[in-house]
C-alpha positions as CSV (number, residue, x, y, z in Angstrom):
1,X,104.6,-31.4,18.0
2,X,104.3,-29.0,20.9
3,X,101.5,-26.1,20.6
4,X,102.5,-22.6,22.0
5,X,100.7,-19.3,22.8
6,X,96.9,-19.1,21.2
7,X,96.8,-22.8,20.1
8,X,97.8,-24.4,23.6
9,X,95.9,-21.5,25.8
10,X,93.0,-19.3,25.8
11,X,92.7,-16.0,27.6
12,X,90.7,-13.3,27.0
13,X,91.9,-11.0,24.3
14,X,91.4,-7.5,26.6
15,X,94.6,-8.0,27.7
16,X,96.7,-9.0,24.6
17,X,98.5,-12.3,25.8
18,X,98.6,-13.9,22.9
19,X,102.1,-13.6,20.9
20,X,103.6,-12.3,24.6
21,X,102.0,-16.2,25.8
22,X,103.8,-17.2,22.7
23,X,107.4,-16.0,22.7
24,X,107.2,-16.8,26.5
25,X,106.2,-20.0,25.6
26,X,108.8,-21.0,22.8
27,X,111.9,-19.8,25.3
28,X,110.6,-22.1,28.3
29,X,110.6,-25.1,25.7
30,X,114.3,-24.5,24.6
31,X,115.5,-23.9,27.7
32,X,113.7,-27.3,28.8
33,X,115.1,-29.2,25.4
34,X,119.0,-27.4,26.2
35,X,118.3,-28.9,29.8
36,X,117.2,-32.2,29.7
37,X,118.3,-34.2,27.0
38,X,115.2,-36.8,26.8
39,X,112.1,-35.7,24.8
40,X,110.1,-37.1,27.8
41,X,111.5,-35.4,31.0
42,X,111.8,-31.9,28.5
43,X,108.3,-31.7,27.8
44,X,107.4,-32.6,32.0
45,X,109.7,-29.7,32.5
46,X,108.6,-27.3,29.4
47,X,104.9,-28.0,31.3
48,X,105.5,-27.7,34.7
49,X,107.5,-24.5,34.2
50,X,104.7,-22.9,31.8
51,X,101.6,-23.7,33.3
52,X,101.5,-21.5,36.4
53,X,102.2,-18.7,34.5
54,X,99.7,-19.3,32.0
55,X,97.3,-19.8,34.7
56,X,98.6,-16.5,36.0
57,X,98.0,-14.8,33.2
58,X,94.2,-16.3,32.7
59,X,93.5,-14.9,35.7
60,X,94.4,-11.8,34.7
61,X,92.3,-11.8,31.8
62,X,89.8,-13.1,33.4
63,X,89.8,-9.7,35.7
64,X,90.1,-7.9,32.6
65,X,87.0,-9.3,30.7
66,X,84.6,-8.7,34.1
67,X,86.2,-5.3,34.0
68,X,84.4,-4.2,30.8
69,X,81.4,-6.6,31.3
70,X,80.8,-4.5,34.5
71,X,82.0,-1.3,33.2
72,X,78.6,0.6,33.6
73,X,79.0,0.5,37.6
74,X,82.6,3.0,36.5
75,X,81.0,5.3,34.5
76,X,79.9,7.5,37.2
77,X,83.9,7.9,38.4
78,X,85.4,10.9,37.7
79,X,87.5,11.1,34.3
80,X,91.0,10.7,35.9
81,X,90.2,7.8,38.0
82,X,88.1,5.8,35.3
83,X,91.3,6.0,33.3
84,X,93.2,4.5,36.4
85,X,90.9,1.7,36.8
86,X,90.8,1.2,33.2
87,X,94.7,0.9,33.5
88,X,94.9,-0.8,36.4
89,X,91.8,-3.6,35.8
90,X,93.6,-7.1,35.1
91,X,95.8,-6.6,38.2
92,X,99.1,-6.9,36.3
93,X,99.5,-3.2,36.0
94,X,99.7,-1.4,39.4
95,X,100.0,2.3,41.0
96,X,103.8,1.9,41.3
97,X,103.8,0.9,37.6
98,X,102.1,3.7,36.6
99,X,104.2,5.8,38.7
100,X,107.5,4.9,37.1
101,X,105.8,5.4,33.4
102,X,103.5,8.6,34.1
103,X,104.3,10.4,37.4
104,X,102.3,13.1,36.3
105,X,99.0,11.5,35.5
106,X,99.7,9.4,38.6
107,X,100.0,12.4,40.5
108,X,96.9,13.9,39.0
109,X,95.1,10.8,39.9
110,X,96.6,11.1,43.6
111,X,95.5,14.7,44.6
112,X,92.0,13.7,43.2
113,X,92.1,10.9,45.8
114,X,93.5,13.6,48.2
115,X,96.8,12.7,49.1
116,X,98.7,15.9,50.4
117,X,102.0,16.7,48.0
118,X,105.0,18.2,49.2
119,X,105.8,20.9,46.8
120,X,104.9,20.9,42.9
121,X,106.6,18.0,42.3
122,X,107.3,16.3,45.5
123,X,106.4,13.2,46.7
124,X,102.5,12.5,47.5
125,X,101.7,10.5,50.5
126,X,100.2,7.3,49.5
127,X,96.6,6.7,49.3
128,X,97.3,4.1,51.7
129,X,98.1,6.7,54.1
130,X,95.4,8.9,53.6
131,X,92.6,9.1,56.7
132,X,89.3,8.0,56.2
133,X,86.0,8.5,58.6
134,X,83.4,6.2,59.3
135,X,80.6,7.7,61.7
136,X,82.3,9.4,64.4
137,X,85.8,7.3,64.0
138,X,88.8,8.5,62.0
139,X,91.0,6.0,61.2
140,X,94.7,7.7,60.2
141,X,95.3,5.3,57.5
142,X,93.4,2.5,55.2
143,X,95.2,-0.8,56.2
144,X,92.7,-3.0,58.3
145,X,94.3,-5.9,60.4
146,X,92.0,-8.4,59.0
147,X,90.1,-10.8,61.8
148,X,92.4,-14.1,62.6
149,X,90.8,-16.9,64.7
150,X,93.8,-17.2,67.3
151,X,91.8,-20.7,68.7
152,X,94.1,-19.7,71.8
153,X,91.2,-18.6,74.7
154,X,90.9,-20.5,78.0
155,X,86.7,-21.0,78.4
156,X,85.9,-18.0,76.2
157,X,89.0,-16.0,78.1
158,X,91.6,-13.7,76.1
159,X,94.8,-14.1,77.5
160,X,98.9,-12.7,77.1
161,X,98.6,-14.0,74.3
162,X,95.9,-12.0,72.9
163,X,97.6,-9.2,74.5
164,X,100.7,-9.3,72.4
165,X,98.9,-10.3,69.4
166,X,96.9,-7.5,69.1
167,X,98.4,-5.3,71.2
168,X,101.7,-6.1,68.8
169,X,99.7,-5.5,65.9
170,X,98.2,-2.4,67.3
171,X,102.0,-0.8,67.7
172,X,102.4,-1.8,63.9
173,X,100.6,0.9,62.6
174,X,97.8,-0.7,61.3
175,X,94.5,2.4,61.2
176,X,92.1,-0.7,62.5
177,X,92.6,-3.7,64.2
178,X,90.0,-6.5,64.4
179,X,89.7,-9.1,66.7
180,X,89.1,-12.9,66.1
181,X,85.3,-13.5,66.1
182,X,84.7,-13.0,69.4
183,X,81.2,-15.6,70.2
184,X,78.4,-14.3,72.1
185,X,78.2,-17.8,73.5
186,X,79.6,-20.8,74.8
187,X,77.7,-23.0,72.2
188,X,78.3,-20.4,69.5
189,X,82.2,-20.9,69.5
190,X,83.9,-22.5,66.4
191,X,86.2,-24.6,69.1
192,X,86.9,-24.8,72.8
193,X,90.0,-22.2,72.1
194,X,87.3,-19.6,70.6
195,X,87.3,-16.3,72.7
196,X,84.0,-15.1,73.7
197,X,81.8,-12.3,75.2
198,X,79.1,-14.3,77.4
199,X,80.9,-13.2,80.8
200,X,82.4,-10.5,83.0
201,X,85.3,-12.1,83.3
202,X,86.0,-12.3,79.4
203,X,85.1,-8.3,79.0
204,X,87.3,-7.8,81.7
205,X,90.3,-9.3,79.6
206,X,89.2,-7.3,76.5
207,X,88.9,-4.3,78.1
208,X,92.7,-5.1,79.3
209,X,93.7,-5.2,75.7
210,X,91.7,-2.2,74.5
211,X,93.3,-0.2,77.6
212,X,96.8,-0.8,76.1
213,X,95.9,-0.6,72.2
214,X,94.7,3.0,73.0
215,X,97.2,4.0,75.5
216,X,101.0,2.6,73.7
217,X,99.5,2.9,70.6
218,X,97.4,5.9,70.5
219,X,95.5,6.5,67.2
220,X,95.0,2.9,66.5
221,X,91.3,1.9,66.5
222,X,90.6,-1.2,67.9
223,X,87.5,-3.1,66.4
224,X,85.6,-6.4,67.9
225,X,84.1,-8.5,65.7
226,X,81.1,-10.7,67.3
227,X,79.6,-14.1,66.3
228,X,78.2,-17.1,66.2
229,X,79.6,-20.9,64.8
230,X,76.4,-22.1,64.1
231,X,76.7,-26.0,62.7
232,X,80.6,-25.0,62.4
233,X,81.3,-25.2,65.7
234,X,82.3,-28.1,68.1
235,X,85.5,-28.9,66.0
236,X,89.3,-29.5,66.8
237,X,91.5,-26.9,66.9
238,X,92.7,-25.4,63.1
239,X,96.5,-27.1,63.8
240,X,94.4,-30.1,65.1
241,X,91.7,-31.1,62.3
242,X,90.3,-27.4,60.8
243,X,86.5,-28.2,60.7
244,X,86.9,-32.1,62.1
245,X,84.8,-32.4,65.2
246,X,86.3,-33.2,68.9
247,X,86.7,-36.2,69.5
248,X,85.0,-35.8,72.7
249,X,83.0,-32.9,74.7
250,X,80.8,-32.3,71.8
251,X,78.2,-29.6,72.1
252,X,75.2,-29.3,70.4
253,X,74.6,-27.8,66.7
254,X,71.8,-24.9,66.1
255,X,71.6,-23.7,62.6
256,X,68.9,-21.8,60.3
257,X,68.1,-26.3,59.1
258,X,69.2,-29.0,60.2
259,X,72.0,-29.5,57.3
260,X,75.4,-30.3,59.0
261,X,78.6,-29.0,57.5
262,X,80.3,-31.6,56.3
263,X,77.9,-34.6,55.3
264,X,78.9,-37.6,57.3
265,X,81.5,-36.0,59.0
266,X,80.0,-32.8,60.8
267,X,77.2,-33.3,63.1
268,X,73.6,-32.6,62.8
269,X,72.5,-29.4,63.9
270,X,69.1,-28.6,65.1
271,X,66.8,-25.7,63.3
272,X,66.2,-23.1,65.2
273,X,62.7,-22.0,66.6
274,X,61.4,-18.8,67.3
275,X,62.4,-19.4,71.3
276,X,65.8,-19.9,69.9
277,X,66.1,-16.7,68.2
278,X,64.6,-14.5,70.3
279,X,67.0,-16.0,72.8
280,X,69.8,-15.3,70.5
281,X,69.6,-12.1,69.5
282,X,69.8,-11.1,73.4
283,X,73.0,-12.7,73.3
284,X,74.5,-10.8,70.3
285,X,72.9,-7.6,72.3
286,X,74.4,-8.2,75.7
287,X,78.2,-9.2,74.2
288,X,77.6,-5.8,71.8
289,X,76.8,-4.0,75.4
290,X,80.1,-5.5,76.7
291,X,82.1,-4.6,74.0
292,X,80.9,-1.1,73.9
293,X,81.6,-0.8,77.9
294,X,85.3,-2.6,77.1
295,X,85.9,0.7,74.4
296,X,86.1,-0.7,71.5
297,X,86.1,1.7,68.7
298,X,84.2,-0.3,65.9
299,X,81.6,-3.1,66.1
300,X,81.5,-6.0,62.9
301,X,78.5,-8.4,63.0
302,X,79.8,-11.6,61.1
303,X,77.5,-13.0,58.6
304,X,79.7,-14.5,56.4
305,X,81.8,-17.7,55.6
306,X,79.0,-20.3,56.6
307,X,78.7,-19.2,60.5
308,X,75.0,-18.8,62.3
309,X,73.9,-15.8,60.2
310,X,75.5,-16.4,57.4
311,X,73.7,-20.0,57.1
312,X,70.3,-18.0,57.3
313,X,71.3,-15.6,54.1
314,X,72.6,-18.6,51.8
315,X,70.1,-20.2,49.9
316,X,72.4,-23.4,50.3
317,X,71.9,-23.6,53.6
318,X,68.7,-21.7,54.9
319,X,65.9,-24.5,53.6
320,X,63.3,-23.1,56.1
321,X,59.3,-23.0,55.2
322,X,58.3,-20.4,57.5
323,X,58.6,-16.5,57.9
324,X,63.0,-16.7,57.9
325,X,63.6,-19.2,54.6
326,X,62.5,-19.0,51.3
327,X,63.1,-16.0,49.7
328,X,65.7,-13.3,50.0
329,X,63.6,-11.3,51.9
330,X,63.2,-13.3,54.5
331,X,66.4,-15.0,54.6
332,X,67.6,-11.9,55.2
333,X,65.1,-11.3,58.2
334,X,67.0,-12.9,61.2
335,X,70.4,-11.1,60.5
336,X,68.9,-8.0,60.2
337,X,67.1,-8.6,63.6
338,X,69.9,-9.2,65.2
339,X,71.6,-6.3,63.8
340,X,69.1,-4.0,64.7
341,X,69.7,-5.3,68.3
342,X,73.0,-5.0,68.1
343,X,72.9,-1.2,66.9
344,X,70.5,-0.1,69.5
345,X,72.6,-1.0,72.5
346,X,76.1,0.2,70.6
347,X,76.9,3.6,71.0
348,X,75.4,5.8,68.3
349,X,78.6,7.8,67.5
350,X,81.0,4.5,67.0
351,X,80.5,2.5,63.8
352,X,79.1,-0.6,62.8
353,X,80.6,-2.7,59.5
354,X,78.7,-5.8,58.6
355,X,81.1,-9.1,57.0
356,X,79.3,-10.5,54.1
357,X,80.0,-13.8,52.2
358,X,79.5,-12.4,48.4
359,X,79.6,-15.8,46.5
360,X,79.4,-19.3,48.3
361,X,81.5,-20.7,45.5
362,X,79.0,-23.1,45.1
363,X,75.9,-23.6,42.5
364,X,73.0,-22.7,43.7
365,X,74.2,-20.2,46.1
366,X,74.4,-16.2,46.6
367,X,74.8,-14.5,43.2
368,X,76.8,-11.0,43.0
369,X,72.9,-9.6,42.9
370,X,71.7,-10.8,45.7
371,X,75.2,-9.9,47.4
372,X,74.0,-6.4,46.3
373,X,70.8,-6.6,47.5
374,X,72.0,-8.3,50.9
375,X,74.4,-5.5,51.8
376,X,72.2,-2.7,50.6
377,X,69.7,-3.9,53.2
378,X,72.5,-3.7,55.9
379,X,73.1,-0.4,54.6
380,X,69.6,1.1,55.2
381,X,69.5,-0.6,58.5
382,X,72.8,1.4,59.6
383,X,75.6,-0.3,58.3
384,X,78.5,1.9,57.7
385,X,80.6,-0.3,55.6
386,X,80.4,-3.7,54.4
387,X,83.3,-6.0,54.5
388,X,83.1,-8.3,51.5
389,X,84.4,-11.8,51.9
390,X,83.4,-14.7,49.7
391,X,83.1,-18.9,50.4
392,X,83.6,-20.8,53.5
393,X,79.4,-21.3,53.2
394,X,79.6,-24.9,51.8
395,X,82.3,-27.4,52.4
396,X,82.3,-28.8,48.6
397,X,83.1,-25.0,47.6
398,X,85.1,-24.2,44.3
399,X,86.7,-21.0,44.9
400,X,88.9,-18.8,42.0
401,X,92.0,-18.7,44.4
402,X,94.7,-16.0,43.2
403,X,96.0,-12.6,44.1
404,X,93.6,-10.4,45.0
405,X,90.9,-13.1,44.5
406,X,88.0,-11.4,46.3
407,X,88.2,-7.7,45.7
408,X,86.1,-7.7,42.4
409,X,83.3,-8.3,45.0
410,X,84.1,-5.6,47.1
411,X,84.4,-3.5,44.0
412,X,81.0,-4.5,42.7
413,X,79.0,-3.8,46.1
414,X,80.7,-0.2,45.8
415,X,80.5,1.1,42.5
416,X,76.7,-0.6,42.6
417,X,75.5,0.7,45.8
418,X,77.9,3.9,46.6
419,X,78.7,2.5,50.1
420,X,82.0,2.3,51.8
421,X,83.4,-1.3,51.6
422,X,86.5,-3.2,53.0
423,X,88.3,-5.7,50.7
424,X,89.9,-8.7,51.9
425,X,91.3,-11.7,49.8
426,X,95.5,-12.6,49.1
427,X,95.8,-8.8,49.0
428,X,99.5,-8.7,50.1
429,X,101.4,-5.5,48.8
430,X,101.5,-2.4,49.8
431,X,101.0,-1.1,45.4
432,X,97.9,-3.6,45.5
433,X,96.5,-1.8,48.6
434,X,97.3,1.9,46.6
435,X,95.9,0.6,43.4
436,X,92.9,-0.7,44.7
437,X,92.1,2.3,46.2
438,X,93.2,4.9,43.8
439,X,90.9,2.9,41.3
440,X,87.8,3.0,43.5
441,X,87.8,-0.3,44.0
442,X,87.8,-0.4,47.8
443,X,87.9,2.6,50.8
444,X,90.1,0.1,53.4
445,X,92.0,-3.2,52.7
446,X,92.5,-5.9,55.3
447,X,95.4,-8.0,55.5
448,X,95.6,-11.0,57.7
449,X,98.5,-13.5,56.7
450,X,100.8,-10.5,55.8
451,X,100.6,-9.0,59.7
452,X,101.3,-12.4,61.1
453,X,104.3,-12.3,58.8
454,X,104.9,-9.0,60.0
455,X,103.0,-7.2,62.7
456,X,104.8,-3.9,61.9
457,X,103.6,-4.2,58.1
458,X,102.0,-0.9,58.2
459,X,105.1,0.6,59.2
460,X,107.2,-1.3,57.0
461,X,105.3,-0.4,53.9
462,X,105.4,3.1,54.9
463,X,109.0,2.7,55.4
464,X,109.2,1.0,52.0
465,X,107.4,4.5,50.0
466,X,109.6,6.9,52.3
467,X,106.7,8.3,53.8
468,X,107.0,9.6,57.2
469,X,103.9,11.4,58.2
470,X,100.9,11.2,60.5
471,X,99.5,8.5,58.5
472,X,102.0,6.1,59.4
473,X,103.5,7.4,62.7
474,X,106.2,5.1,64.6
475,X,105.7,4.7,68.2
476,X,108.3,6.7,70.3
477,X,110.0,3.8,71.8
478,X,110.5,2.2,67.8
479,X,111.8,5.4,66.4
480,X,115.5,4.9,66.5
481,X,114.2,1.5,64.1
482,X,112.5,3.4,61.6
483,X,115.1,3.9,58.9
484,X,117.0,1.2,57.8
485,X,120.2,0.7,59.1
486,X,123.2,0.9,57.0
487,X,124.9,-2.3,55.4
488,X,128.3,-3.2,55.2
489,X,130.9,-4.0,57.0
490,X,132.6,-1.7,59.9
């Protein structure tokens, strides 16, 4: 006896998988039955085929069901675009669906959003492409190069290699590109590749790359992205042993307690005292003071994925007694310290974003509220968008892994709070990055493993849409590239 649809799987009934799950079911096991001839090796087939797309599908659901448990943080949205999120809330059904099966509400939907339309029934451009201001920067477009550790620095120093990486990224078409997390000290790098922004030297090298982002690839905004390892760092490269430690030339740990990564693996680090932090947030301020003197257009302070200030904000990992542990409040205390240090040296006019772990994945740890409550504190302390991440706090995490995996966080902090927000998380097509922000689900997306795919993504995608405008311009020397050549032979 073999159980389909309903009676094998459960999903939440929003979506209306169940006789689809069904029928989908009963054809995988006869073509697993025509195909293998023992009962045995049928069934191990019938199961292996099936149960990624049921987990697919679950996932799906899943999206759907927080949907309407969270549907009082949509009301607020304007008519046409509630009924796009509505539409578009398990993830399945996207803005290029909905184009091909309404064009005209899609195009009402669109030139809410803002996208200019050529004619009455032209083509609009695509939200993608669409500008978007934060302070006193304009960025021509909403893809975000996502921050990448490149573990490829000599002693803190960006080299060629950083050069073409970004630089190559920059000429892509990207509206923002990030840097690694570039450590405001030699014992606050992840590993002995880490590039930093303790020295003249290393500012000199950034300011090398800046130069050439904003001169071959003018109207790409460049964006830095300082911080600290905390107990993370000391470890072997990623390719070497991600989050092992070196084998030798150890440095010491610091951390909000003396709780080490990885128990029995990681070292111990040592709590910080008030010396320590005063003494840190003077680092964070001088690299910020670099950074600002190297031109870069946007500052991010990172206090997510289990690094220095991100160990302070997690209950998991912040067990202090005095004025920076116990509750919220104060857990919150150091980071915003060292924000507010950060903001009085960085140029007034140029923005500051904020990276945020949202959940840790882990019992115990950050709940979407506090999440809330920790970025609306950034917020009134000058934050001009929060980038929403999730995990990397605690090393026995249990994340929800899947397309698009993180952006219900994102989506949460923004309908909640009415601040602008960055998603990040498996977002890898350019009809996620349209639907997501059609629905009002995000104002910018950031992509990393796509643009090491393809540094020219941007353009690609624009390419892709047929859009040709100043959202997506190709640099001069790439122009004869930017339609795709013929095929065939001759």
């Amino acid at each position: 006896m073999v159980l389909l649809g309903d009676a094998a799987h459960t999903a939440h009934f929003s979506i209306g998988s169940g006789t689809k799950l069904a029928v989908e079911d009963a054809l995988a096991l006869a073509e697993a039955v025509a195909a293998h001839p023992e009962v045995p090796e049928a069934l191990a087939a019938y199961e292996a085929a099936r149960r990624p797309a049921v987990a697919s599908t679950q996932r799906a659901a899943a999206a759907s069901m927080r949907w309407f448990e969270e549907i009082g943080g949509y009301v607020g949205q304007p008519a046409r675009q509630f009924a796009f999120n509505l539409l578009t809330r398990s993830r399945r059904v996207t803005h290029e669906n909905l184009r091909l099966r309404d064009p005209r509400f899609t195009r009402a939907v669109e030139a809410d959003f803002g996208c200019p339309q050529e004619g009455p029934d032209g083509p609009a451009t695509p939200p993608m492409f669409t500008p978007f201001t934060l302070r006193g920067l304009t960025l021509r477009n909403r893809v975000v190069v996502s921050p990448m550790d490149m573990y490829s620095a000599e002693e803190g120093v960006p080299g060629d290699f950083h050069l073409v990486h970004l630089g190559g990224r920059a000429l892509g078409g990207a509206g923002l590109v990030m840097t690694e997390m570039v450590c405001v000290s030699a014992e606050g790098r992840i590993t002995p590749g880490c590039a930093g922004l303790w020295t003249a030297e290393q500012a000199a090298a950034w300011k090398r790359i800046a130069d050439f982002v904003h001169t071959s690839a003018p109207g790409t905004a460049l964006g830095v992205q300082l911080g600290h390892s905390g107990r993370k760092g000391s470890t072997r490269l990623m390719w070497e042993g991600m989050d092992e430690p070196l084998p030798e030339g150890n440095w010491p740990l610091v951390a909000a307690s003396a709780l080490p990564y990885k128990p029995g693996v990681s070292a111990v680090p040592r709590a910080l005292e008030s010396a320590d932090l005063a003494a840190i947030r003077s680092e964070f301020a001088a690299a910020a003071a670099r950074a600002a003197d190297c031109g870069f257009d946007l500052l991010e302070l990172h206090c997510a994925h289990g690094y220095l200030l991100s160990g302070f904000l997690s209950p998991l990992t912040n067990r202090r007694e005095d004025a920076y542990g116990g509750s919220l409040e104060n857990r919150l205390r150091f980071p915003l310290e060292v924000f507010d240090a950060v903001r009085e040296v960085w140029p007034a006019e140029r923005p500051m974003t904020v990276r945020l772990s949202a959940t840790d994945w882990a019992p115990g740890g950050t709940t979407p509220q506090e999440a809330e409550r920790i970025a609306a504190a950034f917020a009134a302390h000058g934050a001009d968008a929060v980038d929403v991440s999730t995990g990397q706090v605690v090393s026995d995490e249990a994340p929800e892994y899947g397309r698009s995996y993180q952006t219900p966080y994102a989506d949460r902090i923004r309908n909640a709070l009415g601040i602008p927000v960055i998603a990040v998380g498996a977002i890898s097509s350019w009809d996620d990055v349209n639907s997501l922000l059609l629905a009002g689900r995000a104002d910018l997306c950031a992509l990393g493993r796509p643009h090491l795919y393809d540094p020219h993504w941007t353009l690609h995608a624009a390419a892709d849409q047929g859009y040709a405008g100043p959202g997506a311009p190709w640099p001069a020397p790439y122009r004869a590239g930017s339609r795709k050549p013929p095929t065939g032979k001759g």
